[in-house]
Each structure stands twice: as structure tokens, then as C-alpha cells.
N, C-alpha and C positions, 0 to 999 in steps of 0.2 A: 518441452525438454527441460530436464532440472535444469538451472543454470548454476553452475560452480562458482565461490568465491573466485578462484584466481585465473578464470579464465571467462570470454564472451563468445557463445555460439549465435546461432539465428535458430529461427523454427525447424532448421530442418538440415541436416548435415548428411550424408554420403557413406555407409559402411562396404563394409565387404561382398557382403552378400545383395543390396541392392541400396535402395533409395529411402530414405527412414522420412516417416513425415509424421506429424505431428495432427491430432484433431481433439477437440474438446466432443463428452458426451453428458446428455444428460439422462441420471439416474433416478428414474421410479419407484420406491416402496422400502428404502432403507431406513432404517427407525435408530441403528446404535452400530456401536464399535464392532460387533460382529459381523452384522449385512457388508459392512466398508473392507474384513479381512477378507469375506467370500467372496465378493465382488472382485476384488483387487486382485486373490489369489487364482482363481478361475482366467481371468485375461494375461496375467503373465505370466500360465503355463502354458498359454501360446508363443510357438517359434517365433522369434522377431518382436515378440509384445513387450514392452514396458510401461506399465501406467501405475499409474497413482490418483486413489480414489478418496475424496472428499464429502463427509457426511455437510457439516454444517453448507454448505452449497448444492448438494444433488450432484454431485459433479462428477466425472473421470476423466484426466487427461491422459491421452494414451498418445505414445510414439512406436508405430511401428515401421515394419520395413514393406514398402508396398511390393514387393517381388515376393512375400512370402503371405501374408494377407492383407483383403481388404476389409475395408469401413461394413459389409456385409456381415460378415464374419464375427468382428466386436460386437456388433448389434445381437449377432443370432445368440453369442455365448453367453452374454449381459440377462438376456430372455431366460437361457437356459437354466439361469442362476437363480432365476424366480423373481427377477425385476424388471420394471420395464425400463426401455432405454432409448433415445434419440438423439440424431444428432443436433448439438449446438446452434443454433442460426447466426451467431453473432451480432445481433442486435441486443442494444440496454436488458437486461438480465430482469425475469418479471421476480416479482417479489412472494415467491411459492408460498414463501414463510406465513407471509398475511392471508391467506390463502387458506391455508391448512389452520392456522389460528381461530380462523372463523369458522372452518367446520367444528371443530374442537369446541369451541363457546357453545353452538348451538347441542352438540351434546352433554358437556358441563351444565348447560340449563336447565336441562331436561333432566339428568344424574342429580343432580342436588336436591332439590325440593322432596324427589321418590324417595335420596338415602337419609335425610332428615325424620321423614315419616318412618322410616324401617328402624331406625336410631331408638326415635319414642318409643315406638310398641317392642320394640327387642330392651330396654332398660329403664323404663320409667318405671318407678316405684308407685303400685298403686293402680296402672292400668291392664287391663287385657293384653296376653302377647298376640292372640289372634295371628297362627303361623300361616296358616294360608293367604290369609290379608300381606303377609310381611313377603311370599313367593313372588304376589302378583305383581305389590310393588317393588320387587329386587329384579325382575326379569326383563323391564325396557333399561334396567341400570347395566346388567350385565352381558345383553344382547345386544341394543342399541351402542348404548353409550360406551362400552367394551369393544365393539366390535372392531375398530379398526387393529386393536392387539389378538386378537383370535385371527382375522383372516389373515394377517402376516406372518403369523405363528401355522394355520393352515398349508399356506402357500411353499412355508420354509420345509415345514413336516413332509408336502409332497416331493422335494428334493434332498431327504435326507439330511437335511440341515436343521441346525438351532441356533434363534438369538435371542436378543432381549425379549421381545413378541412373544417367544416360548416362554421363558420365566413367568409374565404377565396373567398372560393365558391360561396355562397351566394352574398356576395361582388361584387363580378366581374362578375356575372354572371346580376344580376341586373342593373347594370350598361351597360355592353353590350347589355343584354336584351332591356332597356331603349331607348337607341339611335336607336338600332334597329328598336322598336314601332316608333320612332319619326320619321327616317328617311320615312319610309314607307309609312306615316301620312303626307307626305309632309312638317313634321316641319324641319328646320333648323337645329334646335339645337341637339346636338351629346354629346355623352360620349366614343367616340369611345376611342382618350387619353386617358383616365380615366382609364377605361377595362385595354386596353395594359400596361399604365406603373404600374397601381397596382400590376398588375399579374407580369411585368417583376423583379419591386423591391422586391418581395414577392420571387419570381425566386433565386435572386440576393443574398438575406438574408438566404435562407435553403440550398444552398452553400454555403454561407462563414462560415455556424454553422455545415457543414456535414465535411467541411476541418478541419475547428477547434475541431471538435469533435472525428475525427482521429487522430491528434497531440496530444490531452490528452488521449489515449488509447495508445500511442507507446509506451509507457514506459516499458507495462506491455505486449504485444505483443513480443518488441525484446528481452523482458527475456526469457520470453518461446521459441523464434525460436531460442537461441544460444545453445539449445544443440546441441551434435555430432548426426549423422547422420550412420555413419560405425564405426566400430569396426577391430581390429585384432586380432582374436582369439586365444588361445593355445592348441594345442590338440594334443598328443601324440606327444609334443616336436616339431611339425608342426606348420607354423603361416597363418592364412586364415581370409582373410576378408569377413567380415556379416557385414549384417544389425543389428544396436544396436537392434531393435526390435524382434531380434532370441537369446540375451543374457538373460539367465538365474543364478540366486543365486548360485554362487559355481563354475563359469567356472572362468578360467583365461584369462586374455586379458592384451597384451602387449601395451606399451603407449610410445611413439616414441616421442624424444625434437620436439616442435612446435606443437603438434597435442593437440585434446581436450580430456579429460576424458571422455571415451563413456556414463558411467552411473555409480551411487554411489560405492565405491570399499572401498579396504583394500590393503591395498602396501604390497607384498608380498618380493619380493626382491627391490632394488636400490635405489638410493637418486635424488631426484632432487628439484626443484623451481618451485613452483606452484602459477602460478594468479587466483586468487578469485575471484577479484574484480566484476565481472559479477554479482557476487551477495552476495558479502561482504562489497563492498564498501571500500574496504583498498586496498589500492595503489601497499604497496609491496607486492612481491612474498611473499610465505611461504612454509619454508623447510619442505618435507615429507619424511619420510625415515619408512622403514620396521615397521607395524603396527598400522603404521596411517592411515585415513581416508581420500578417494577423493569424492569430490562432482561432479557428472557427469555435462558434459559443461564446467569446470570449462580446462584453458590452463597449459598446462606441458611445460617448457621453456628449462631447459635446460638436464635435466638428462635424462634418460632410464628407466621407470618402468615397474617393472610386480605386475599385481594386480586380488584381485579377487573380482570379481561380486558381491556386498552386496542388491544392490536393483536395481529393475529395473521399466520402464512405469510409474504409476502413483503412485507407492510409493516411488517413488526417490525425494530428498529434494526437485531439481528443480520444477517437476508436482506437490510437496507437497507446496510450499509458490505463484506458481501461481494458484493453488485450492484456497487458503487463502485470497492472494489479489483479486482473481477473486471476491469472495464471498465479500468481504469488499466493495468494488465494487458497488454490487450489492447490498447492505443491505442502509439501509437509517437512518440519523440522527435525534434524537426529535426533531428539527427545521423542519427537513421537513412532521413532521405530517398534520402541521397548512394549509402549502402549501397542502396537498393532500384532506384538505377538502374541501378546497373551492374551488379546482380547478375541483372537482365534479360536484359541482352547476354551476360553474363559467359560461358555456358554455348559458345556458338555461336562467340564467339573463341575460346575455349580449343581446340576441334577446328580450328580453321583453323589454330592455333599449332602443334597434333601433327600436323596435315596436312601443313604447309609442313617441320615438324622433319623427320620424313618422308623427304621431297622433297630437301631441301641434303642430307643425309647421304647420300641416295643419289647424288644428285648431283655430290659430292666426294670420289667413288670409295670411301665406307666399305662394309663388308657391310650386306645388307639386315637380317642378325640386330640387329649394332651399332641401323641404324637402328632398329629395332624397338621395340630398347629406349629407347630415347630420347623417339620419339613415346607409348608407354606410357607412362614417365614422367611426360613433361607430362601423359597423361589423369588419371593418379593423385594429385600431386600437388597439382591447379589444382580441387579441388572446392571448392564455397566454403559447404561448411557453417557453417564457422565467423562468417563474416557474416551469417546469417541468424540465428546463436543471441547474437550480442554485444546485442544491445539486450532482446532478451523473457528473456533468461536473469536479467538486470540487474533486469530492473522487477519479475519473477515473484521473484526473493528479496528484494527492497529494498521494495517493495509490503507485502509478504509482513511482512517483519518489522516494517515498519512498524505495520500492523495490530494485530500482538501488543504492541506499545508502547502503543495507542489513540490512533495518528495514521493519517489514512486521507486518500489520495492522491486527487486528482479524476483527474489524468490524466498523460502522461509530459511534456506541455508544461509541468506546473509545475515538472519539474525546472530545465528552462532558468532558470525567472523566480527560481528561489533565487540561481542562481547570478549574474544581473544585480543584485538588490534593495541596495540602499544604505542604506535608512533604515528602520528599522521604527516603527512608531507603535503604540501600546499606548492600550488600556483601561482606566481606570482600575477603575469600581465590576464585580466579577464576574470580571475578568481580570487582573490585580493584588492585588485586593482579595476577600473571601471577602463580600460584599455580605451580610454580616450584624452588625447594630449586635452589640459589648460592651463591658463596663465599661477603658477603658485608664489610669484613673489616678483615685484618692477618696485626697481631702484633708480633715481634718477629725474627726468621731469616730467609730469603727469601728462602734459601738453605735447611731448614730442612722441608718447607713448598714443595720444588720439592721432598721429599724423601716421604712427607707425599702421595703425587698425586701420586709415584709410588706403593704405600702400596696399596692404594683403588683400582686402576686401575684392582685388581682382585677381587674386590667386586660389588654385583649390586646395593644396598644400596642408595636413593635419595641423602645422604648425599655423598659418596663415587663421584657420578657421578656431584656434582657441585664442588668438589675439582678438580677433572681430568679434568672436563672443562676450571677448572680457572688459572692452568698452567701445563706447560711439566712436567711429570714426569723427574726423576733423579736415573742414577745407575741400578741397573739388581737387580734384586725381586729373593732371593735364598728359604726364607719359607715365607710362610704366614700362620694367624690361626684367624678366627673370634669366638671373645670374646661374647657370646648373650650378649645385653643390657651393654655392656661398650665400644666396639671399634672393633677393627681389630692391630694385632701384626704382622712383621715379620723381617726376617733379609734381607738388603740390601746391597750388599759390603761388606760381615762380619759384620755389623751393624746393633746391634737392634733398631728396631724401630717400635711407637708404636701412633696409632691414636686413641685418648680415648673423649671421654663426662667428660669436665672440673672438674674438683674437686672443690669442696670449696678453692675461693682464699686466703684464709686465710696463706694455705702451698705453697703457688706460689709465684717468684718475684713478684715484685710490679709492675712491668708495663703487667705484664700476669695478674695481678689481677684486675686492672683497667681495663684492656679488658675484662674479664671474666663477670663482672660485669658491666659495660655496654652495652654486651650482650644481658645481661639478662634481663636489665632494660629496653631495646629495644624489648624483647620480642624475641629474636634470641636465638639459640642453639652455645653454645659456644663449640668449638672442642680443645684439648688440644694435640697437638704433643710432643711428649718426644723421643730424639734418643739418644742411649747409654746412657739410664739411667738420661739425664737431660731434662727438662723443658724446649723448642727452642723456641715456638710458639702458637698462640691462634689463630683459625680461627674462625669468628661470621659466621652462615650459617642461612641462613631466603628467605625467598619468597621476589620476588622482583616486588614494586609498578609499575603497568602498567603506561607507558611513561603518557599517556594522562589522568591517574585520577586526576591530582588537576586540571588540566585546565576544564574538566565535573566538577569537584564541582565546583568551580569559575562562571561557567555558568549557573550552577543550581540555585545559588545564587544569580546571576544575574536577574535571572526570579522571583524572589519573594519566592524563597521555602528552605525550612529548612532542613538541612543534617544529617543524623542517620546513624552511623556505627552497624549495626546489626551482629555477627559474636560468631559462636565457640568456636572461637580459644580465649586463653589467655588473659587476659585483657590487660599486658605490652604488648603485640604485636598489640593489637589493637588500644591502645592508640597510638603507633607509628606511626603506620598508617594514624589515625585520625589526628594527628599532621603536617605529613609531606604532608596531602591532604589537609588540611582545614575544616572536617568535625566536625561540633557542636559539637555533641553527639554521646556518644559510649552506645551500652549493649552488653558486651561478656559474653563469656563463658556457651550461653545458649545451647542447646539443640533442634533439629527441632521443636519438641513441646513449647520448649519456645522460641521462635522466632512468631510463631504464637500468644501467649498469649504477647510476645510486641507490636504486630499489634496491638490488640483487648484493650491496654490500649492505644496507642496512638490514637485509633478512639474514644477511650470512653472519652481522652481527648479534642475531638472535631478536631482531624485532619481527612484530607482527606487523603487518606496513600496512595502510588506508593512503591512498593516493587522491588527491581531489583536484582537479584538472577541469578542462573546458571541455573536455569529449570528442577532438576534432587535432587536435594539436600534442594532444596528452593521450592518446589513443593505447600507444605502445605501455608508456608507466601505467596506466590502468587496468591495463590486463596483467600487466607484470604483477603489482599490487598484490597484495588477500583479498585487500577489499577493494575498488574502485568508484568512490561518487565523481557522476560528472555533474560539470556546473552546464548551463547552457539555457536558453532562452524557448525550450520546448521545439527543436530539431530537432528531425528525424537522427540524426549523427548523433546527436548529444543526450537522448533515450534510449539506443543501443550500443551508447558505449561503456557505461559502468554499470555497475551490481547495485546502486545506485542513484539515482538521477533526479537530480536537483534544480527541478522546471526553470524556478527564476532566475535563478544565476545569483540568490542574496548571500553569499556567506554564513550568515546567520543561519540558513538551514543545515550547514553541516553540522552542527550541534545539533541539532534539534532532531536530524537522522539518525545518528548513534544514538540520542538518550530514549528515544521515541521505539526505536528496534531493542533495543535493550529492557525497557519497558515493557513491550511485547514480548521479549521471550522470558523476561523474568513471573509475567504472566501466566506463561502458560508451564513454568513450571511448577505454578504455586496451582495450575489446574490439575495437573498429572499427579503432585503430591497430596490433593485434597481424594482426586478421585481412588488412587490404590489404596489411599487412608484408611477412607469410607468402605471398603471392601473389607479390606487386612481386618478390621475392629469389627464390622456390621456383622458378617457374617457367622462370626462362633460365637458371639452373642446370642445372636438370631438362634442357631442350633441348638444352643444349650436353653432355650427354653424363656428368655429375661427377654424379649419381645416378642408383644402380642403380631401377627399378620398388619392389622391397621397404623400400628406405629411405624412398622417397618417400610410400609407404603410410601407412607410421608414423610419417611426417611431419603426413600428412592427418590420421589421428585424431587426433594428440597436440596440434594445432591445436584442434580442437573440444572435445577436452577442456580445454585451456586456459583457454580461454573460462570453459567454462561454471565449472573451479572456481575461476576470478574471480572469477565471478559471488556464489559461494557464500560467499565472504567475507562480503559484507553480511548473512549471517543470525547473525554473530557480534558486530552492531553493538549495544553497551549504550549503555544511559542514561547521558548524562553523558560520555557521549564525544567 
């Protein structure tokens, strides 16, 4: 299902007439931007059909309504259209592209050396043309090494249809044709060269677009094949290796330093250092210990864990964000509307253009050869591959690299909404902020601050647990007693001592009051240590700003867009925040419903709002939003909550989202401008006579290779860019 800037569906929503469900197909023998109109336009002239078909993938994602047809149906009409069709498996996506590359080579192999030798003998000064010599070697150029454009062109002819295949075909067959009649006829004159080298650059051009068109697929390919493979099971204290595809929800599996996380888990016992980066895009390890969360694939470096089973197959994050990218993939941007209409008709003018070229040259007393070659021309020139590859070549490496960042696209319409968005609005606790309480300032005496860490160290209390963090306890714990809602008391060494929530500095020294109080003004919880009865120390305890938020606002800033601290929490805390990041404007202390109704006046102010939130908490502002990134730690919640989604939860990736989709779309429309370009100019050229057929060939390929290694830029895009 497309997924809309400002709003989040699921796979499958509920109409009127029945049940709409979504399935991915894949398509057999489409070569250019016309097979994609036919294709496309044939399925959603079915009742209930909606789909959208994808050349640079082989793809169609269709949504229909299953009370009006089935998956049978799509299959038989796909057939009908003259391609063949199946459905998806949902397993890692093979790499067609390499595939067809290498059948392509071993033709190219074979085409070159034969159109080399037809080259010599049709233009060297000085030797024999030998035309029969020059037939035998042009006919494995134009049958063989030709063939996959004749039998497409075939296949289409049998349904009343034309696309690029026909232009091709058409082309060099005419030409061979030509020389053929001539020779035959006792004429001289030949187009044997012509045939061979059109067809070999032609050869030449849908390899270097089938290589290139594997290299902006890798991205998204080697995410999906780095999951694990084997597992080590737990079972009655016993350890037995499975296949990860025998784990089920609830077993245990031990995870051995160096090995990978079989599938999504929960850390049952031990500590270790876990790399992400496969699909968070952050460098460092990150510590897991006892009931925290592993994302399957993901590498365990140095500890020992045991963990249990949370998800497994295709609802594991991994099969959950290369679902996502697949689909993003596959979906197509408002730019390439324009493109799929005219690459409808496109096919049917172009022969009327060689027909009518044709016609005047004959007409205005030229040689029919002249003519000839002119209408070839226009056939050769006027394919429109290149239009069909400018937008999926785009999103297939921009997608793609995205992914390996740990930002993952809903769909190609988010591109557009980066490029509109004016304001972004930010989350404070979780997205900003590491939403976990520590020690950010102790005034007072270092010593009563260790007795203080030994107090806590028997409480579980957020607060309790960034004191113990922030230094060694001191001395041996003889009572302890928690106070609700004031502190924690006990004796240490014969000494009471006592960790309480500050009092009015009013009764405090003066350098405990100045702390107190600047705490507060900070927006922090001020803790007040008293041992044997006096007042030692003031600990400020607050959530601490993630490393990389002012450098994201800095860069947000940079891009032309205006920063809003939206948040819950306190206004003094927020201010702080806002301060020590750089961010414009604060609104706290709203409520998830008023976070929503700040969206809804900064849109009524004429902004275009990007909402970036945790995906769990910020749910409502993100759908409100145009645009919604969620931050989150690769949960299933925090993947289907924004247009969006921002694996690691670094800040820093929200920049690197908008410049990186914006990138991508300014991509592809420097593809769609190149490709209507090349048409607009080539073709009355071509007509009028100022291109030979073999220029024009290598015009055509160099066109689609163009594109694509555009396209291929964006897999060179870093962080911080």
C-alpha cells in the first residue's frame, strides 16, 4: 500500500466492498518504461486492483480487494500481457541483475570480435568488402547476440503491443533486412556494419545498465543475507545446534563472543558488546546485559549470552525493515507519474515519427537508402529506457544506502515531503536526551557523596542507580529504610545517613543553596545528602543530552529549517535543553494530545512540520506531522510508526534522513531531465538526417547508462553529509 506522508496504514486496511490485502509479484521480460505502462495499466483495469510496477526490480506491488480477485487472476493477466509473473517468496531478493549481466557478456563476447571484422571489410581502405563474408559474420551478431530484443519485441507484436524491444528490433532487423535485399539484387551497397554494430552497442549498453543496476540493489540485498544462519539451542540444560529456521518464541539460545544473534531475543543472563551497526549505522558496540533486547544478525563481540527467542522469520526487525525498503523500492515518486505517461504512448509515436521520416525523405526526392537510414535512426535512438530506469535506479541505491545508515524509508512519496518540510519539531526525553537519569553536577563533600552511593546501592530507584554509577560506594550499609516520596535513610559505620529530595534552600548553606537552585533552574532534581545530622552535599540528577544533538540541530539549520522543542517534561528542563542544543523554540509541558494540537497550529501557521519523536509515546504527533521520523532502537512500534524510521535512536540520523531523501530525489530528477532531454533533442536530429543509425545506438545506451550511474552516486553518501 502507498504509504502517505501524513498519515500510517499497515499492509492491509478494510474497504467497502471487502478485504484489500496487499502481495508483492515478480515480473518476467520487461526491458523499459513501456513494458512497466503495460504491465501496470492491464492490472489496474481490474475491479479492486491497485498496483504499481517497478522496472529496475522486476517488481509489482499490487493491493487488491480479495472479495473481488485473487492472486490467480493477477498472475493470469500479468501472462496475458506477455510477461511472466510469480509470486514473491519473501526471502533475501536474488540478484536477477547479475544474472542477466552475464548472459549479456557472453553475448557482447561473441557480438564484438564478428562486428570488428564486418567494420574492416565494410571500411578499410584498400581491402576487399567481400559482402557475403560480411552476411555470414553479421548473422550470429544479429540473431544470437540480438536475440533477446527481437524475441521481446516478438512476444509484444503477438499482443498488439510495442516497446523499447520494438524500436531495437525493428532497427536492425531492417537494416540487415536491407543489405540482404541489396546484396541479392546485385547491389553493392550494404548495411551489414550498421546491423552488427547497432545491435553490438545496444549489447554493450544493457550490460553496463544490468551491472549497474546490481550495484544499486546491493545495499539492500547484503542487509538481508547478514542474518545468522545456525543457532545454539538450550534444552534441558543441553546445547544443540539448529537451523535458525526451527527457532521458535520462548526457546533459549546461547550466543558465543564472535558469533551473530540468531534472531530477535531478550538477554536472559550475561553482559556483553554488541555491534549494530549492520543496521544501525553506529560504529560503537553497545552494552546488553540481562533484559535488554537483540536484533537478530546483529554481532556479539565479546561476552557470553543467553537469551530468549522474541521473534523469529519474518517478523524479526531484520525481514521487518527489508519488507519496508523493499517496498519503498518498489513504490514510485509524483515525478515519476509524468514519466509513466508518456512512456505509454511513447513507443507508438516514435514509429509514426520513422514512418512519416520515411515518407518526406522519400518524398523530397532523397534515395530510399538515405531514407532508410534516417527512419532507422529515429527507431534507434528514441528508446526510452532511460525513463523507465531514472526514478527505481534512484530509490534502489538511495533506499539502499539508507538502510545501511539505519534509516529506513516508508515510501518514495516521502521523498517529496523532505523536500517541502520547514519546521521540524523535536522530542525532548529519548530523542534528544538519552532518557536516562546521571549525576550532572555534586557540590559539597566528595566523601559524603561515596557514603551517599553506598545508601542507594540497595535501592532500585532511576535516581539511586545514577548515584552508584557515578562513584564507589564507601563504608559497609548496617540499616537501610526507604522513605516514600522523600529519600532513602540508613546507618553506615555507626553513621546516619540520609539521601533526601532538597529542601527549600532557604535552611541550607549557601553554597548548597546555590546548587539547589540552580538545579532547579536547569530543570534537574536536586538530591540533598545529610550524614550525622548535617547538610554535606547537593547532587543535581537530570537526563543527559545525547553526544550528537546540537551538532543535528546545527545541521538542521543548515538546510534552511527551523527547530521546536516539543516535550512533556518541565518547561525549566526544557529550556535547558533548548539552550545547550540551539533549538528556537520550546512548548513543554504538554500532554500527548497537546503535542498534537501544537502540530495542527504550526501547520495552520503555514508550516510544513517533520515531527521526530520515539515512535511509542509520539505516535499521535507523527501521524499528525507531513512527515514523521521515529527514533527507536529497531521495535517493531518504532518501524511502523513514522514515514521515517530512524533504527538507532542517534540524532544525528535525522539529518542525514532529509539530506539523504532529498539527495535522492534531487536525483532522480536530474534522471527524468536528462532522459526527456535525450529524447526532446535526439530524435529530430536523428530525423533530419545529422545521425548516422550507429551513433544514434550509442547514443541510446550511453543514455541508460547515464542514468543509472547517477543513480549510483547516492551509494557513496556518508554520514554527516
Amino acid at each position: 500500500m502507498m504509504v502517505s506522508t501524513s498519515s500510517n496504514t499497515g499492509p492491509s486496511s478494510t474497504t467497502g466492498a471487502g478485504s484489500t490485502t496487499g502481495v508483492d509479484l515478480l515480473v518476467g521480460g520487461m526491458t523499459c518504461a513501456s513494458c512497466v505502462s503495460r504491465v501496470e495499466k492491464k492490472l489496474n483495469r481490474i475491479d479492486g486492483v491497485h498496483a504499481s510496477v517497478n522496472l529496475a526490480t522486476a517488481s509489482a506491488h499490487v493491493e487488491y480487494d480479495a472479495a473481488l480477485v485473487d492472486e490467480a487472476t493477477l498472475l493470469d493477466t500479468v501472462a496475458a500481457t506477455g510477461y511472466s509473473a510469480t509470486l514473491a517468496s519473501g526471502a533475501p531478493p536474488e540478484d536477477l541483475d547479475a544474472g542477466e549481466a552475464q548472459n549479456l557478456l557472453l553475448r557482447l563476447t561473441i557480438a564484438a570480435p564478428l562486428t570488428v571484422a564486418v567494420l574492416v571489410l565494410a571500411m578499410a581502405p584498400g581491402l576487399p568488402r567481400l559482402p557475403w563474408l560480411q552476411l555470414v559474420l553479421t548473422v550470429p551478431v544479429v540473431a544470437y547476440a540480438g536475440w533477446p530484443f527481437h524475441r521481446a519485441a516478438f512476444v509484444n507484436a503477438r499482443h498488439l503491443a510495442s516497446t523499447m524491444d520494438t524500436l531495437v528490433s525493428l532497427g536492425t532487423l531492417v537494416a540487415f533486412g536491407w543489405s540482404v535485399v541489396s546484396l541479392v539484387s546485385g547491389n553493392t551497397d550494404s548495411w551489414f556494419e550498421l546491423a552488427a554494430t547497432v545491435t553490438t552497442l545496444l549489447v554493450l549498453g544493457r550490460w553496463l545498465e544490468a551491472r549497474a543496476r546490481s550495484r544499486a540493489g546491493s545495499a539492500l540485498r547484503a542487509l538481508l543475507q547478514l542474518g545468522a544462519k545456525r543457532a545454539v539451542l538450550l534444552e534441558d540444560c543441553e546445547e544443540r545446534d539448529v537451523d535458525v529456521a526451527d527457532l521458535r518464541p520462548g526457546m533459549q539460545v546461547l550466543i558465543r563472543p564472535g558469533s551473530q544473534v540468531p534472531t530477535d531475543s531478550r538477554v536472559v543472563d550475561g553482559r556483553s558488546s554488541v555491534d549494530e551497526s549492520m543496521l544501525t549505522g553506529e560504529s560503537l558496540p553497545a552494552q546488553r546485559v540481562a533484559g535488554d533486547e537483540l536484533i537478530g544478525g546483529t554481532l556479539n563481540h565479546d561476552g557470553r549470552l543467553i537469551a530468549e527467542v522474541t521473534r523469529v522469520g519474518r517478523d524479526t526487525t531484520l525481514a521487518r525493515i527489508g519488507e519496508m525498503v523493499s517496498r519503498a523500492q518498489a513504490s514510485k515518486a509524483p515525478v515519476q507519474r509524468l514519466a509513466d505517461r508518456i512512456s505509454g504512448v511513447f513507443v507508438p509515436v516514435v514509429l509514426g515519427i520513422a514512418a512519416a521520416t520515411f515518407a518526406v525523405w522519400i518524398l523530397t526526392g532523397n534515395a530510399a537508402s538515405e531514407a532508410m537510414t534516417a527512419a532507422v535512426s529515429v527507431l534507434v535512438i528514441a528508446c526510452p529506457c532511460a525513463l523507465g530506469l531514472a526514478t527505481p535506479t534512484a530509490l534502489l541505491a538511495g533506499t539502499g544506502r539508507a538502510a545501511q545508515l539505519g534509516i529506513v524509508i516508508r515510501s518514495a512519496s516521502v521523498l517529496e515531503s523532505t523536500r517541502r518540510i520547514t519546521s521540524v519539531v523535536l522530542d525532548k526525553t529519548g530523542t534528544l536526551t538519552t532518557a536516562e537519569m546521571t549525576v550532572q553536577s555534586v557540590v559539597g563533600d566528595s566523601e559524603a557523596v561515596g557514603l551517599a552511593a553506598t545508601l542507594e546501592a540497595a535501592s532500585e530507584h532511576p535516581i539511586a542507580r545514577a548515584i552508584t554509577s557515578y562513584v564507589e560506594p564507601r563504608g559497609r550499609l548496617e540499616e537501610f529504610t526507604n522513605v516514600q516520596g522523600e529519600g532513602v535513610r540508613g546507618v553506615i559505620d555507626g553513621t546516619e545517613v540520609a539521601v533526601i529530595r532538597a529542601p527549600e534552600p532557604s535552611g541550607l548553606p549557601d553554597e548548597l543553596a546555590s546548587a539547589v537552585r540552580a538545579a532547579r533552574a536547569a530543570g534537574r532534581t536536586a538530591v540533598l545528602v545529610r550524614v550525622g545530622g548535617q547538610d554535606r552535599a547537593v547532587i543535581a540528577i537530570g537526563d543527559t543530552i545525547k553526544p550528537q544533538a546540537r551538532r543535528t540541530v546545527e545541521r538542521l539549520h543548515a538546510l534552511g529549517l527551523q527547530t521546536v522543542l516539543l516535550t512533556g517534561d518541565h518547561p525549566a528542563a526544557a529550556r535547558q535543553v533548548a539552550e545547550e542544543t540551539g533549538i528556537g523554540s520550546v512548548i513543554a509541558g504538554v500532554l500527548p494530545e497537546g503535542k498534537v494540537e501544537a502540530i495542527h497550529r504550526l501547520q495552520a501557521a503555514g508550516e510544513v512540520v517533520a515531527m521526530v519523536g520515539d515512535g511509542v509515546n509520539d505516535a499521535a504527533a507523527l501521524v499528525a506531522a507531513d512527515l514523521g521520523l521515529a527514533m527507536g532502537t529497531g521495535t517493531h512500534a518504532a518501524i511502523e510508526a513514522g514515514d521515517i524510521t530512524l533504527v538507532s535512536g542517534d540524532p544525528a540520523l535525522v539529518a542525514d534522513a532529509i539530506t539523504l531523501s532529498r539527495r535522492t530525489l534531487r536525483v532522480i530528477r536530474q534522471n527524468l531531465f536528462w532522459a526527456f532531454a535525450y529524447n526532446v533533442v535526439g530524435i529530430p536530429i536523428a530525423a533530419m538526417g545529422l545521425l548516422s543509425p550507429m551513433v544514434s545506438g550509442g547514443a541510446m545506451a550511453l543514455s541508460s547508462v547515464c542514468v543509472v550511474t547517477n543513480s549510483l552516486r547516492l551509494r557513496r553518501f556518508v554520514r554527516g553529509a
